[in-house]
N, C-alpha and C positions, 0 to 999 in steps of 0.2 A: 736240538734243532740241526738240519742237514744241511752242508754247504749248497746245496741247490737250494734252500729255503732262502736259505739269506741272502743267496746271488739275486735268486728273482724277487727279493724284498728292494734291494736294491737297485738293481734294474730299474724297476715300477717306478722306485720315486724319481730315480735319474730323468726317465721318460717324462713325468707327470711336474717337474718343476721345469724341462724342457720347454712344455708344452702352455706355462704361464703368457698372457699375452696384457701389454699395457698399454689404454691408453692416456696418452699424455692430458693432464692438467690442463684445459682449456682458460683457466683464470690464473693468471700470475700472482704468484704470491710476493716477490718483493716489487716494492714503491718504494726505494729509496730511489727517486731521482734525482734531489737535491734540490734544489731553489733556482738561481739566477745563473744557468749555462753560458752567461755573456756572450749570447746573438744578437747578431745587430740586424734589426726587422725595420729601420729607419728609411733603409731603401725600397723597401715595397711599396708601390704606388697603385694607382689603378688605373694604368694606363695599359693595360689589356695585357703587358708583358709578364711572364714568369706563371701565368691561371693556372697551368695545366690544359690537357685535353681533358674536355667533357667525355665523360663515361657515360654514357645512359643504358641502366640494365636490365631495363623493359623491354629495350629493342636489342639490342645487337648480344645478345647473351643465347646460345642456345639452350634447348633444350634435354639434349639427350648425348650422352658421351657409349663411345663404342669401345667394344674389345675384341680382342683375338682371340681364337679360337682357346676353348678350355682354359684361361686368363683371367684372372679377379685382379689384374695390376692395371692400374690406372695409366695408360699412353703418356709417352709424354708430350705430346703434342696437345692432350685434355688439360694440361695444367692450370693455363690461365683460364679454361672456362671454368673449371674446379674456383679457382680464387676469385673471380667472379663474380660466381653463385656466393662464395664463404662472405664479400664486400655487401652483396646486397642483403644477405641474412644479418650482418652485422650493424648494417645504417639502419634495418627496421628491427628492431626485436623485439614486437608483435606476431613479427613473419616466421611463417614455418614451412617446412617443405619435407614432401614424402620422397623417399627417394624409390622407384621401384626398381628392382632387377628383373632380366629378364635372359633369357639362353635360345638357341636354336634348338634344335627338334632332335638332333644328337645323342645320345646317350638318353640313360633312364628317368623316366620322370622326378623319380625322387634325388638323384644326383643334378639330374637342370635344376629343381626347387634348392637346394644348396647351393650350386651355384652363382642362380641368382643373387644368394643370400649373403653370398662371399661379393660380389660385384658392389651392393649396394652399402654394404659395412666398410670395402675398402674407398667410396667417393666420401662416406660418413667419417672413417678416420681423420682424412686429407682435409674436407670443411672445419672439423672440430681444431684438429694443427694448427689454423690460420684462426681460430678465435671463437668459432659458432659455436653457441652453448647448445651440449646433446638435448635440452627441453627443446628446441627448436627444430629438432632433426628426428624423424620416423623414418624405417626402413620395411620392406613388403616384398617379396620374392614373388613372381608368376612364374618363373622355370619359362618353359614353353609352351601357357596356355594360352599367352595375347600375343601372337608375331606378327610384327608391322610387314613383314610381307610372306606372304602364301610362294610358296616353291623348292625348292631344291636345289637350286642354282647354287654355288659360294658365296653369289652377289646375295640371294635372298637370305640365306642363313649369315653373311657379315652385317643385314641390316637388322639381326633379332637380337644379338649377343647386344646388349645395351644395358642402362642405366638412367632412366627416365627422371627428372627431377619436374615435380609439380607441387606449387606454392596454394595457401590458404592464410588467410589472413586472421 
């Protein structure tokens, strides 16, 4: 066998264990928390003090997170709608949600359908990180066959690059 065989044997696999991608364990595997962390819960009353603020994720949760041009990275200003989504997926786990992707009119159909397909894997990573079991989570690329707005502007092509989340119970 000739040193270019082996180089490009080697090579190959360099590339191809490169190119491994994990994700993370959504269920923890250790419980050892132990027993009795001696907190003292004796002061908690109910006299309205310490609640928290009410979250309600019916209302005030959008729907759709945006990207930048040619981008499958999640903004970081989308974070907390990201964790969220990942809260309200987790209080119901009945609840499931598709996530769609979606791209501007840009580039080739079959490069927007990837795309997409990288947008909606990367909101799917981020929800799964925070707890959401993947049974509860579907992904769908449209590329650029459904764009919420018609034009050419940068205005109209920043409002297509998106990642729609929509719930089924």
């Amino acid at each position: 066998m000739s040193y270019y065989k082996i180089f490009a044997i080697a090579l190959l696999g360099a590339m191809l264990a490169g190119c491994q991608q994990t994700i993370p364990d959504p269920d923890p595997t250790d419980t050892t928390y132990g027993g009795d962390s001696g907190a003292d819960t004796s002061g908690a009353g109910t006299d309205g003090l310490g609640g928290g603020e009410f979250f309600d994720t019916e209302e005030q949760l959008g729907d759709v997170i945006y990207f930048d041009f040619d981008s499958s990275e999640v903004r970081p200003q989308d974070q907390d709608l990201v964790a969220g989504h990942a809260i309200r997926l987790n209080d119901s786990s009945f609840s499931s949600v598709r996530l769609e992707g979606h791209a501007d009119e840009r580039g080739s159909r079959e490069y927007n359908i990837g795309l997409g397909e990288r947008r909606a894997q990367a909101v799917r990573r981020i929800l799964m990180i925070q707890g959401v079991a993947g049974s509860q989570i579907q992904t769908v690329s449209f590329g650029e066959e459904r764009p919420q707005a018609m034009g050419s502007s940068e205005s109209d092509y920043a409002q297509n690059r998106r990642v729609e989340f929509v719930y089924s119970q």
